[in-house]
Every structure is written in structure tokens, then in C-alpha cells.
KEKOL-293778 format. One line per field, with one value per atom (N, C-alpha, C): atom name; z, y, x. Coordinates in Angstrom, 3 decimals, decimal comma. Layout:
KEKOL-293778
atom <- [CA; ...]
up <- [Z; ...]
north <- [Y; ...]
east <- [X; ...]
END
This chain:
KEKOL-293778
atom <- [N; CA; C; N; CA; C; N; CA; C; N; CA; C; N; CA; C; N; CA; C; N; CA; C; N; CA; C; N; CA; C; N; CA; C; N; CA; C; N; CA; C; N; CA; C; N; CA; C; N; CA; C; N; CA; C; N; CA; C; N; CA; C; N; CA; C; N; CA; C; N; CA; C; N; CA; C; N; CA; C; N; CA; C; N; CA; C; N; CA; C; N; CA; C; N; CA; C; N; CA; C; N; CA; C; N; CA; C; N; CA; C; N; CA; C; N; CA; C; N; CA; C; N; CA; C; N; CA; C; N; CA; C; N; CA; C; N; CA; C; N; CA; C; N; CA; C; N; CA; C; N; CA; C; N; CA; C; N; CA; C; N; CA; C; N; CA; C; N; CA; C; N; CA; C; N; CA; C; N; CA; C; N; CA; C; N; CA; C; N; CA; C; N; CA; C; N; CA; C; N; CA; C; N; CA; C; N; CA; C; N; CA; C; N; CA; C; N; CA; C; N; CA; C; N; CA; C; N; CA; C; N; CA; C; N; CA; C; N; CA; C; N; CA; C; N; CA; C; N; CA; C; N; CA; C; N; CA; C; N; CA; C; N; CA; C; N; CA; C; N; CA; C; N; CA; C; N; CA; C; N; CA; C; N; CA; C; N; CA; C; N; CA; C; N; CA; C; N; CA; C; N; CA; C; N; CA; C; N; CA; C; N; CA; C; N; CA; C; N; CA; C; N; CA; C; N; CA; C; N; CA; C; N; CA; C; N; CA; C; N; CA; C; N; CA; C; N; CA; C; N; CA; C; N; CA; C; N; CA; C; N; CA; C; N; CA; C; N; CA; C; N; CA; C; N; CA; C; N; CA; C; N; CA; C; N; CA; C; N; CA; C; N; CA; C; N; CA; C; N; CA; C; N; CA; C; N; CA; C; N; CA; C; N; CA; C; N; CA; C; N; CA; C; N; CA; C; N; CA; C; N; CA; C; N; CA; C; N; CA; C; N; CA; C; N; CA; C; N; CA; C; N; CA; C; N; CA; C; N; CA; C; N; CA; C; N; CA; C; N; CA; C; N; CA; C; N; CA; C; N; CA; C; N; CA; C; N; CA; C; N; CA; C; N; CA; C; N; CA; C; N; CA; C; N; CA; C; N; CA; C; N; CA; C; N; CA; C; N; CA; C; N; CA; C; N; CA; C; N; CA; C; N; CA; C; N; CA; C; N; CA; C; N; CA; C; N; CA; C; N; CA; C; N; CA; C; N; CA; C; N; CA; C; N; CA; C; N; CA; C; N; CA; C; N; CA; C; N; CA; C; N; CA; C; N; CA; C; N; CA; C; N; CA; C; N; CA; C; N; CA; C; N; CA; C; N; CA; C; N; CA; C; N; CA; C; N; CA; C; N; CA; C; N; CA; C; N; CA; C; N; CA; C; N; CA; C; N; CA; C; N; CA; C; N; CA; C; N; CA; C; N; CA; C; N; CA; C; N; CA; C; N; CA; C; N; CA; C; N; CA; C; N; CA; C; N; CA; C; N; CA; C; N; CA; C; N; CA; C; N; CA; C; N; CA; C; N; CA; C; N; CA; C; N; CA; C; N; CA; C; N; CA; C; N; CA; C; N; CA; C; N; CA; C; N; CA; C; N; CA; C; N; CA; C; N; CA; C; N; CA; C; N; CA; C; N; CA; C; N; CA; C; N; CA; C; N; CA; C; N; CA; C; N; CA; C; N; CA; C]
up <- [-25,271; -25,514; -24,352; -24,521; -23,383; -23,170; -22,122; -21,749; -23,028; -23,891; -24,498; -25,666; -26,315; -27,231; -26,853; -25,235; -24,689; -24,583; -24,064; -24,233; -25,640; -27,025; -27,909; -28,870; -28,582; -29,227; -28,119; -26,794; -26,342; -27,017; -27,454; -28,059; -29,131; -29,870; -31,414; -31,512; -30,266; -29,744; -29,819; -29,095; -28,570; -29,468; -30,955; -31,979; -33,084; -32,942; -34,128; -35,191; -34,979; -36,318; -35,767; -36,791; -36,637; -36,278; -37,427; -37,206; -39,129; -39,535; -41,005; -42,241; -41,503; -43,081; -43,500; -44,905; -45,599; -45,779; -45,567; -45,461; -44,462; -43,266; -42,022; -42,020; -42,817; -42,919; -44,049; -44,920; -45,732; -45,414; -44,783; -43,618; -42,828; -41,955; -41,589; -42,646; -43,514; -44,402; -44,622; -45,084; -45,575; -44,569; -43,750; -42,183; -42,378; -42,002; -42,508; -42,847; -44,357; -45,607; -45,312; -45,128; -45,174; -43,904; -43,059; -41,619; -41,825; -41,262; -41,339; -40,662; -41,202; -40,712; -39,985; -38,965; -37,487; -38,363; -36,852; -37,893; -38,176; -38,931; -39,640; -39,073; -38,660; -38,818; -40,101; -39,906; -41,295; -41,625; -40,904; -40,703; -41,872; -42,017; -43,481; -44,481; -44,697; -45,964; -46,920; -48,172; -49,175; -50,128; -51,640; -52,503; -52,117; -53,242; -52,857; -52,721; -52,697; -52,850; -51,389; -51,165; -49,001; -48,514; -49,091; -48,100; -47,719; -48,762; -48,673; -47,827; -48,203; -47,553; -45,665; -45,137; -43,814; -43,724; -44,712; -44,002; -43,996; -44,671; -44,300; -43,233; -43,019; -41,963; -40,607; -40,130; -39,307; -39,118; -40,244; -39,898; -39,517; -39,835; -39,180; -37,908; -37,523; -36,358; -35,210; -35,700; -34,732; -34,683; -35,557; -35,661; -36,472; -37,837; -38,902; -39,534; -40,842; -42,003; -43,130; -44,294; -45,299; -46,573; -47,709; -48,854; -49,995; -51,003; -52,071; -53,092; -53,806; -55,034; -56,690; -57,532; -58,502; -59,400; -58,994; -59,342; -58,399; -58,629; -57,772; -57,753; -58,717; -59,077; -58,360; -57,946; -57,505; -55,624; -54,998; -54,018; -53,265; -54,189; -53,330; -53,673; -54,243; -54,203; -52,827; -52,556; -51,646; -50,225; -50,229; -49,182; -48,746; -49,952; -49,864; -49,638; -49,434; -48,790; -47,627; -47,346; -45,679; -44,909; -45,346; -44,694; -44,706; -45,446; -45,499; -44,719; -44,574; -43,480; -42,099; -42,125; -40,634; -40,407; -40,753; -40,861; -40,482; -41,326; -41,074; -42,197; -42,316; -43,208; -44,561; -45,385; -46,578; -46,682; -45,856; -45,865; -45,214; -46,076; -45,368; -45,323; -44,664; -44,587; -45,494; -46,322; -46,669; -46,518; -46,675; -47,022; -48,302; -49,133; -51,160; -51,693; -50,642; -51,679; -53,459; -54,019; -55,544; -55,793; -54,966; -55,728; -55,233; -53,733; -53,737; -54,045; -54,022; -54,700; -56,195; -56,678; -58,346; -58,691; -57,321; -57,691; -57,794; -58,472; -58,608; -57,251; -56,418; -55,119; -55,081; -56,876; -56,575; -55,864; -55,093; -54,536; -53,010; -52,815; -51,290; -50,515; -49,923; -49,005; -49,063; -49,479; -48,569; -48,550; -47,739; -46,473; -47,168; -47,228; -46,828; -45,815; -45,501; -44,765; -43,173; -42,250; -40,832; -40,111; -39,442; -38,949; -37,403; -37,094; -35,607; -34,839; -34,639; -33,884; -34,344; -35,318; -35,099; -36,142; -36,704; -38,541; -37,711; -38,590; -38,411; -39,192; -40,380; -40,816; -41,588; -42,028; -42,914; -43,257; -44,376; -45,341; -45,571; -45,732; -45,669; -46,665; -47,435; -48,350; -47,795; -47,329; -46,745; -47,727; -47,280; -47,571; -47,717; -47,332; -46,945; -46,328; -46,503; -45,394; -44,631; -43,582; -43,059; -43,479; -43,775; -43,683; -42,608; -42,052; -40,809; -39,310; -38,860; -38,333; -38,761; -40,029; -40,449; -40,392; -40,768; -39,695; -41,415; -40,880; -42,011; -41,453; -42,412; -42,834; -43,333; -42,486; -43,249; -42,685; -43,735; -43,449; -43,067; -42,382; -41,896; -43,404; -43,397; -44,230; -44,557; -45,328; -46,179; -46,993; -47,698; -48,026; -47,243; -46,310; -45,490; -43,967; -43,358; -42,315; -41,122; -40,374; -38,895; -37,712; -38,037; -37,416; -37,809; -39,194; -40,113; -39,393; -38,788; -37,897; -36,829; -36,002; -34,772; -34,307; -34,854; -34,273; -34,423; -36,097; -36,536; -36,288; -35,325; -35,542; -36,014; -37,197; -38,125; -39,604; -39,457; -40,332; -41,844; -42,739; -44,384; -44,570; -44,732; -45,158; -46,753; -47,956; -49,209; -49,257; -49,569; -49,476; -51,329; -52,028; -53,084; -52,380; -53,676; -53,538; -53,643; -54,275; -54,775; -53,619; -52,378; -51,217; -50,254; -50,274; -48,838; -48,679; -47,957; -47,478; -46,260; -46,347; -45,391; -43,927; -43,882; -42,812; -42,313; -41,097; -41,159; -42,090; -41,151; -41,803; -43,180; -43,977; -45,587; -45,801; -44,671; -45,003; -44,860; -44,081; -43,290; -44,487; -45,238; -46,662; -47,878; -47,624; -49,034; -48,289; -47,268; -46,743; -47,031; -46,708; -46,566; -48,504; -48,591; -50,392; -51,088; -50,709; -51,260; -50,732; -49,476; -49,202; -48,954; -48,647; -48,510; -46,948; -46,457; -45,220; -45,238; -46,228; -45,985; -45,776; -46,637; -46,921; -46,358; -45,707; -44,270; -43,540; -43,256; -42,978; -41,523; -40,707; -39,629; -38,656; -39,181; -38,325; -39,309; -38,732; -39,468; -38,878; -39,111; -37,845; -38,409; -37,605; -37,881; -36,874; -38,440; -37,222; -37,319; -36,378; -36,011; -35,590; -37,028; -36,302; -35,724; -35,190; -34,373; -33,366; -32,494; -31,366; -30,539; -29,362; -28,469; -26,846; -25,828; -24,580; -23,725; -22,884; -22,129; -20,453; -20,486; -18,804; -17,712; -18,118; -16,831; -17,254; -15,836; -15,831; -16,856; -17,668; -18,757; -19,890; -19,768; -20,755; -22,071; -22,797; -24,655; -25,235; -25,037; -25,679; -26,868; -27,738; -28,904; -29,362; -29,795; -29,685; -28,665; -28,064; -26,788; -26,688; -27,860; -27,935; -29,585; -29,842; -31,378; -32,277; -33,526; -34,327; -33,635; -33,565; -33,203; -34,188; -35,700; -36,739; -37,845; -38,372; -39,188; -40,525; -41,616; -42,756; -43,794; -44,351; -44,813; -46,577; -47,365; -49,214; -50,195; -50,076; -50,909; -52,144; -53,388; -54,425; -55,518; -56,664; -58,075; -57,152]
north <- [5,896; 6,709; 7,678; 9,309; 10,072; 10,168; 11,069; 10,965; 11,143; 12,100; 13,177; 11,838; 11,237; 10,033; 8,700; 8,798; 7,690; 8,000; 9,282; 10,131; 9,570; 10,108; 10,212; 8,654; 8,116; 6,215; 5,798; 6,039; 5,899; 6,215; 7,832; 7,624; 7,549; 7,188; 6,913; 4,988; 4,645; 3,168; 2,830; 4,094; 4,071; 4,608; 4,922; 5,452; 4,659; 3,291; 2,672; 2,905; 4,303; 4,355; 4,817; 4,984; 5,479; 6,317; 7,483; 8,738; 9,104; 7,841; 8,086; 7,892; 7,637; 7,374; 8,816; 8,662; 9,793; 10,903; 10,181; 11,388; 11,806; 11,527; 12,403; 14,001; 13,241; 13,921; 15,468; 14,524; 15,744; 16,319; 15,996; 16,968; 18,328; 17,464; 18,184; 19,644; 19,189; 19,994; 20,937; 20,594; 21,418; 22,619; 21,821; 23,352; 23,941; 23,373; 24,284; 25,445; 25,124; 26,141; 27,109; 26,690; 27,502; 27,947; 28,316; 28,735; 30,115; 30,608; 31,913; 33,038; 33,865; 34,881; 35,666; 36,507; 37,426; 38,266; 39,433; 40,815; 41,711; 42,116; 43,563; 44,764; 45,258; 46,520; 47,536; 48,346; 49,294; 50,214; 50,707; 51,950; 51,627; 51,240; 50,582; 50,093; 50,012; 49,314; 50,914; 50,610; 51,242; 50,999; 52,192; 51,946; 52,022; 51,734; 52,305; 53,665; 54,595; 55,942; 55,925; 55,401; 55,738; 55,256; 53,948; 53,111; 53,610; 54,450; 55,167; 56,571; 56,974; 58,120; 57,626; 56,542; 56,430; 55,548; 55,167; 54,866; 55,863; 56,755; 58,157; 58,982; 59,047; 59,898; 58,679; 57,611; 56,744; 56,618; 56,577; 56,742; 57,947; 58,997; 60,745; 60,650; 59,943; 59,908; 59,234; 58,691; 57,838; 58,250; 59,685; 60,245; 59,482; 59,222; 58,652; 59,746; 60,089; 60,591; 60,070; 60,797; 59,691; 60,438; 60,247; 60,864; 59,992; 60,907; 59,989; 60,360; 59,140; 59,493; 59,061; 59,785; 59,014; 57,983; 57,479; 56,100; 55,935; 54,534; 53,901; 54,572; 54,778; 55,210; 56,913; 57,483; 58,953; 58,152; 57,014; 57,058; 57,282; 57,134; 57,815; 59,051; 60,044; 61,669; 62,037; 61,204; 61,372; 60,919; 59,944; 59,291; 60,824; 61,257; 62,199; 63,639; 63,858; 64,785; 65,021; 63,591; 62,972; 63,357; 63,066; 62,708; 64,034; 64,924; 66,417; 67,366; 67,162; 67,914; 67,862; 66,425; 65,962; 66,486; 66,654; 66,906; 65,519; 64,570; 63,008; 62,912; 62,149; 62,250; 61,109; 61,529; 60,524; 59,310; 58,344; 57,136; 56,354; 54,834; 54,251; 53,170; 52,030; 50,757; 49,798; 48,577; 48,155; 46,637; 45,867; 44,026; 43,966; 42,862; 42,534; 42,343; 43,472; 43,683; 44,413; 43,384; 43,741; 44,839; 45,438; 46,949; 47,709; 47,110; 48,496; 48,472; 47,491; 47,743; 48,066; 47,944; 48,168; 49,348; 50,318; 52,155; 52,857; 54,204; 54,580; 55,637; 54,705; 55,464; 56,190; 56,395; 57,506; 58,564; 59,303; 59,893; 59,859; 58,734; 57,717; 56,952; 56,767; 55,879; 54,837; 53,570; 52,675; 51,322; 50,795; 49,641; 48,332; 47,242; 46,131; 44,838; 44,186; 43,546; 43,958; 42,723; 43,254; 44,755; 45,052; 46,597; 46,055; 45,945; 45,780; 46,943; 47,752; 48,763; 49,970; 50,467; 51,457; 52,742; 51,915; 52,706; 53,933; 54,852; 55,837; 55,545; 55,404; 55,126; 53,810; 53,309; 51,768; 52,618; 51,123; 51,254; 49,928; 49,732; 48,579; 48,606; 47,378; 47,560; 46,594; 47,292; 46,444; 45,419; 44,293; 43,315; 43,907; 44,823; 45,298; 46,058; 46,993; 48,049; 47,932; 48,300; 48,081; 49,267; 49,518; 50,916; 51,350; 49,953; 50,162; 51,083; 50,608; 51,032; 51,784; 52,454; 52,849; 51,777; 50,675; 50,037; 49,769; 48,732; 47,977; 47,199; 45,935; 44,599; 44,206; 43,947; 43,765; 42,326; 41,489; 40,019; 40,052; 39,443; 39,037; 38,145; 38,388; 37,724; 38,348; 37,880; 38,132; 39,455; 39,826; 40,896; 42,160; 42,246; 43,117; 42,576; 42,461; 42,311; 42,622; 41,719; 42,589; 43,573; 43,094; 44,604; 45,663; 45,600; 47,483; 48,213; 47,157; 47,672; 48,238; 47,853; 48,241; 49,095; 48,689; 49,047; 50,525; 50,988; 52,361; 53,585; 54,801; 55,546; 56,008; 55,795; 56,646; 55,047; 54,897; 54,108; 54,786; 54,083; 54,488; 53,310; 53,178; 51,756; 52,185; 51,666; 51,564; 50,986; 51,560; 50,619; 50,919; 50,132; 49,420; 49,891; 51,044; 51,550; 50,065; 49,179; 48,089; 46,545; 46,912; 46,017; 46,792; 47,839; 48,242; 47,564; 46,696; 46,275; 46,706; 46,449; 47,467; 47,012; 45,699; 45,086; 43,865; 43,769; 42,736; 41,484; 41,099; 39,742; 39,678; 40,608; 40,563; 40,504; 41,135; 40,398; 39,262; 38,455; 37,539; 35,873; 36,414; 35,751; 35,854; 37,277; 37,139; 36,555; 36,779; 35,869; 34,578; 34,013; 32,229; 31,740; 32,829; 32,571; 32,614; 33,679; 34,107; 33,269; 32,703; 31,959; 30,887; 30,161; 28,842; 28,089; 27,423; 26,590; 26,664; 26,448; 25,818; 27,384; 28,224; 29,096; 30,229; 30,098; 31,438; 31,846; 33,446; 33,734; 33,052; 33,566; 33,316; 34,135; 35,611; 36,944; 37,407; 38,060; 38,815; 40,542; 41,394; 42,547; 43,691; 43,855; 44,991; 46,081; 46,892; 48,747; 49,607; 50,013; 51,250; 51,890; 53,255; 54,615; 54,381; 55,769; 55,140; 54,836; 54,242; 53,734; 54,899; 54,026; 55,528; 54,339; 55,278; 55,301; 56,303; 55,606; 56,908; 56,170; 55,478; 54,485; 55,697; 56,632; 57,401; 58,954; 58,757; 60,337; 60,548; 59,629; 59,413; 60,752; 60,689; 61,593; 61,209; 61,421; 60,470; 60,678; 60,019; 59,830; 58,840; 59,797; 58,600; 58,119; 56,952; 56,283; 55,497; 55,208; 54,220; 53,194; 52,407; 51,054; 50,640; 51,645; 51,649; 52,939; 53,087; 54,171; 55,576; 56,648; 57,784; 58,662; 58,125; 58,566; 57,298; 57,610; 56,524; 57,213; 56,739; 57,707; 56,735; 56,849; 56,293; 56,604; 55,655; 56,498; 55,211; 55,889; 54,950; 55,099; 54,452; 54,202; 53,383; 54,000; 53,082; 51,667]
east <- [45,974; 44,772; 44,581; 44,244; 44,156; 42,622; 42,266; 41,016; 40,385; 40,229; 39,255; 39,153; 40,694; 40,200; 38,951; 39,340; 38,640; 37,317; 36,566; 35,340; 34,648; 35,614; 35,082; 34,965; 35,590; 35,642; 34,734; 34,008; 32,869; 31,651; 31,839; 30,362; 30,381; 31,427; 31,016; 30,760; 30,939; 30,697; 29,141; 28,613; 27,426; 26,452; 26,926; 25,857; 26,470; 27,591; 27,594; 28,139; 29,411; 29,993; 31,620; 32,369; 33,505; 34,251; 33,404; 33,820; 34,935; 34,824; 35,410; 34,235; 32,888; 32,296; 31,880; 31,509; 32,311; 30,472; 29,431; 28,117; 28,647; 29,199; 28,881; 30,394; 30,898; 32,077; 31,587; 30,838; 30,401; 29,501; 28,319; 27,873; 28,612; 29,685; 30,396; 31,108; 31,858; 31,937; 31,137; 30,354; 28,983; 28,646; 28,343; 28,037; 29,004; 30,497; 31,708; 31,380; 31,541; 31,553; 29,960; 29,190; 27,992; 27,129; 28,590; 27,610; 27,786; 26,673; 25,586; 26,345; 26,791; 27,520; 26,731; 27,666; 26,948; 26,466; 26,143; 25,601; 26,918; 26,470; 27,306; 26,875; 27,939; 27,392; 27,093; 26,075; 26,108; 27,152; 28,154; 28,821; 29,189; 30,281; 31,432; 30,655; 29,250; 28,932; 28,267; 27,732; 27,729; 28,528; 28,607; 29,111; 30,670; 31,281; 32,870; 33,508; 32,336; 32,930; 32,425; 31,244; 30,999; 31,423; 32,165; 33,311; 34,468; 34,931; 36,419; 36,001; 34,955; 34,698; 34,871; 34,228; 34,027; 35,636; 36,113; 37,602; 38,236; 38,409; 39,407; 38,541; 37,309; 37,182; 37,700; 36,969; 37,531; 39,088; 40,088; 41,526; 41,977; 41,681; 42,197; 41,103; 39,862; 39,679; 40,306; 41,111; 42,315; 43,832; 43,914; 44,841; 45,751; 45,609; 45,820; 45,682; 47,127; 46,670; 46,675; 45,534; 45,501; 46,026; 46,510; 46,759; 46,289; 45,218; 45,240; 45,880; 46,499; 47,138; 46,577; 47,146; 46,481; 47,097; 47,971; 48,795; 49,737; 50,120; 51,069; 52,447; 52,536; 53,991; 54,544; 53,108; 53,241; 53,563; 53,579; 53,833; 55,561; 56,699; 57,411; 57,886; 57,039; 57,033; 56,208; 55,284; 54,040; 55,212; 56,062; 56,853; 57,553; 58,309; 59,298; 58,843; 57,439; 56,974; 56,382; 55,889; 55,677; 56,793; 57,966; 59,065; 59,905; 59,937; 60,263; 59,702; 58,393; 58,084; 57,119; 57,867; 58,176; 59,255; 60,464; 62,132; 62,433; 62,500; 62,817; 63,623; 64,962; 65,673; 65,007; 65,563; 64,842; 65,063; 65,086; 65,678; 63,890; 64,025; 62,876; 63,302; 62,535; 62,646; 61,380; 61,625; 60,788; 61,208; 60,208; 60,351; 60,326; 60,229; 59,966; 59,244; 58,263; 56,959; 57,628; 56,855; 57,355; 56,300; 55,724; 54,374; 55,427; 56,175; 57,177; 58,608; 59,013; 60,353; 60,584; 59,308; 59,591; 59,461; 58,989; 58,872; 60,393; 60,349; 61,301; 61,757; 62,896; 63,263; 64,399; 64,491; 66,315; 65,650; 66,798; 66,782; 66,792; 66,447; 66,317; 66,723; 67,431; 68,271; 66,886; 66,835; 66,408; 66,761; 66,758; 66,537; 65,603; 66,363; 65,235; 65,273; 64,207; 64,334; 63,567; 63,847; 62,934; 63,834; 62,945; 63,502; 64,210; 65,056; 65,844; 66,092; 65,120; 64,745; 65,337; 66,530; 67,026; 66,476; 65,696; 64,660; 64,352; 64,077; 63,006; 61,679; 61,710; 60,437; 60,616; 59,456; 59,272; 57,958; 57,858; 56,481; 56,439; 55,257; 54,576; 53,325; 52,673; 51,893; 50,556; 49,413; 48,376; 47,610; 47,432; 46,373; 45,022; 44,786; 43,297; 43,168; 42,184; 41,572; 40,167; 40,056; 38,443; 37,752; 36,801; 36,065; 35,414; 34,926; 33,881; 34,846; 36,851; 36,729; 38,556; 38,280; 39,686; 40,922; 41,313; 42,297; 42,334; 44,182; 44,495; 45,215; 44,917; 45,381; 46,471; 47,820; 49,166; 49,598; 49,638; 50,335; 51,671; 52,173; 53,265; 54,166; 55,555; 56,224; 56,980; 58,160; 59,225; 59,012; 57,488; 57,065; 57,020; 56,138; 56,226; 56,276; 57,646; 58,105; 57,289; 56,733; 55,729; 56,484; 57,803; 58,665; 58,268; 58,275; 57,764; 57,026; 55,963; 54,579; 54,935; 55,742; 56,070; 57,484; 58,121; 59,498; 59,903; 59,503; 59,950; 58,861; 59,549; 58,977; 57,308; 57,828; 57,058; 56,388; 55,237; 55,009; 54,094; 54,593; 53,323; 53,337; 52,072; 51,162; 50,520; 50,762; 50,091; 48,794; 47,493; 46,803; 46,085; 45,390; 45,173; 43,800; 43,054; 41,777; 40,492; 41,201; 40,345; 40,128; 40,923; 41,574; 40,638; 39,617; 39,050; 38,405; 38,065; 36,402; 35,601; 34,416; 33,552; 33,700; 34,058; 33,714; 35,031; 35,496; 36,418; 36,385; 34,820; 34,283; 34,593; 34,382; 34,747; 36,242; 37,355; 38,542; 38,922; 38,961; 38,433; 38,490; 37,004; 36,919; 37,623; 38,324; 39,145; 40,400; 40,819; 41,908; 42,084; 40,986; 40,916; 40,644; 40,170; 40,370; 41,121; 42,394; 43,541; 44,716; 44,296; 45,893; 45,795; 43,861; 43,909; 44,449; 43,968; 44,269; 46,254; 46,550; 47,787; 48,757; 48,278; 49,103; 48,924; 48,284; 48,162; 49,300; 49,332; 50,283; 50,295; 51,490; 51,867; 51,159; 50,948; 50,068; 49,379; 48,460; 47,631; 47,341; 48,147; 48,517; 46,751; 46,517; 45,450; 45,777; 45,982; 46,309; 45,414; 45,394; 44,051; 44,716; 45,334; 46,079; 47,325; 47,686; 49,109; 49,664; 50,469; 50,342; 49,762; 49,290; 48,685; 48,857; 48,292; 48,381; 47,929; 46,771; 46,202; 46,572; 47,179; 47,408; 47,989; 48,955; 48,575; 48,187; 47,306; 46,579; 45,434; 45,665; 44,395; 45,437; 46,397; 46,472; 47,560; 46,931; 47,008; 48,517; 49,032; 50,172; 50,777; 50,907; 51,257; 52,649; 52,874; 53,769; 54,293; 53,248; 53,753; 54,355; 53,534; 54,344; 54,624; 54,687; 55,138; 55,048; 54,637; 54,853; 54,372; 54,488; 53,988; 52,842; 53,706; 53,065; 52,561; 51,130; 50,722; 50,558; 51,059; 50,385; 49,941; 48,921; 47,952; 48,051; 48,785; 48,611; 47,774; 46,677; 45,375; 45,547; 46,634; 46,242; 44,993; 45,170; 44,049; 44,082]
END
């Protein structure tokens, strides 16, 4: 027995119970599930048209660009014009996300799997968007690789008009709803814009420790 067991079989000595009977446990539970969330801020809340509105201004305020499209399927015309005039050759990197491998990429060199530094660009398909401070939500996995995030250049993140929420806290909950205790990813990456760096001279440089460029395509 180490200290902290010996602490705690003391005072459950000294109030007469175990620590397995099953009210106190559901007690426990209970607070769990129904403790009182902080404050919110207002910025990110409203309908869904002021939510998207303050996430696209918040992401081009971090030097993020955003494009909307009007179906999924218009995203790699939208890729192939990102990438044209940047002068970046047409080639991308992706993981098995099935929203993106099932688009039509003739015309495209691409890539799957984690990025081992040498990509120019990847794409990646977010879990979620914040509104409150432009950022997005990309799980780690076999789907979209957490290399994608970092390693290449130049990143496009997909995000699902119906996946913004106003506020972390609201991702947060659809997380623990959607994947459950057991099935949580390994990371949970949140990007705000594209890499940057002001450490010397104070003067802003992007791509410091990762992408240079972020591009942002908000589908239905």
C-alpha cells in the first residue's frame, strides 16, 4: 500500500464505509454528469449565420483564408485553385478520411497516409470549428494524420458548415458524445491560423513551426 492508498483507507475508516457502496458512487456520478459549466463568452454565440460570420472574420484575422463552397464535391476544384495560384504543384497529401477520398481528384497527384516532412501541402477534414476564436478541431488518427497539421507547408482543412460551434466548451461535449470515454482520440489538435512567430525583434513571421499557409473550405 503507498502513501495516498494509506491516507485514503484511513478516512474511509474513519466515516465507516468503503468507498464501493453504490448511493455514494451514484452521487458521485451525478455531480459528474451535471456540473455547471464556466462562463461563455458572447463573441461566437448567435444564430448560425453570426456564428459563421465571426468564424470567418476571426480566421482571416489570424491570417487564415476561408472559401465557401456550395457542396462537397466542388472542394477539389477549390484545392486546385488554392494551389495554382500559389504556384504549388498539384499534388496533396491526405489520411482515409472517406468525405475525402471519395471526391473526384483526377487530375491530382495525391498522397496518403502521415506526412514525413517532405509534402508541400495536405488536407485534412476538421471535427469542428470554433466561432468564438476562428480555430479548428482535427482528431488525430488513421483519418486525418496529426503530421498533416504540422509538417507540410501549406495546409486545407474541410470544415462541415453544420460542425461550427460557438464556443470550445460546445466542442468539448460533442466530443465526449461522439467518441465516448473509451474511444477518444489520442490528440485533439486545435489550429488558430497559420504557424506564426514574433520571438525575435517582435517581427511576425509565418511558418515557424509549421504551415506558412492555412486555407480554410467551409462546406453544406
Amino acid at each position: 500500500m503507498n502513501a495516498r492508498d494509506d491516507v485514503l483507507s484511513n478516512i474511509r475508516r474513519s466515516l465507516g464505509v468503503t468507498g464501493h457502496e453504490s448511493t455514494r458512487r451514484s452521487i458521485v456520478a451525478q455531480r459528474l454528469e451535471q456540473a455547471p459549466r464556466g462562463p461563455i463568452p458572447a463573441r461566437g454565440q448567435g444564430d448560425a449565420a453570426a456564428r459563421m460570420a465571426t468564424f470567418v472574420a476571426e480566421a482571416q484575422r489570424v491570417s487564415a483564408s476561408v472559401a465557401m463552397l456550395d457542396s462537397r464535391a466542388a472542394v477539389p476544384a477549390e484545392v486546385a485553385r488554392f494551389l495554382t495560384e500559389a504556384g504549388l504543384p498539384l499534388e496533396i497529401r491526405m489520411g482515409n478520411d472517406a468525405r475525402l477520398v471519395g471526391l473526384d481528384w483526377s487530375g491530382m497527384k495525391v498522397l496518403h497516409g502521415p506526412s514525413r516532412g517532405a509534402d508541400l501541402t495536405a488536407i485534412s477534414h476538421a471535427f469542428a470549428g470554433v466561432a468564438e476564436t476562428g480555430s479548428l478541431v482535427v482528431l488525430s488518427g488513421t483519418d486525418n494524420p496529426t503530421t498533416l497539421n504540422y509538417l507540410p507547408d501549406n495546409h486545407i482543412v474541410v470544415l462541415s458548415a453544420a460542425d461550427l460551434c460557438a464556443d470550445l466548451e460546445t466542442v468539448w461535449a460533442r466530443l465526449r458524445a461522439a467518441c465516448g470515454k473509451a474511444l477518444m482520440p489520442r490528440s485533439v489538435n486545435i489550429i488558430t491560423g497559420p504557424s506564426r512567430s514574433a520571438d525575435i525583434e517582435q517581427t511576425l513571421l509565418l511558418g515557424a513551426h509549421g504551415p506558412r499557409r492555412l486555407h480554410i473550405l467551409v462546406t453544406p
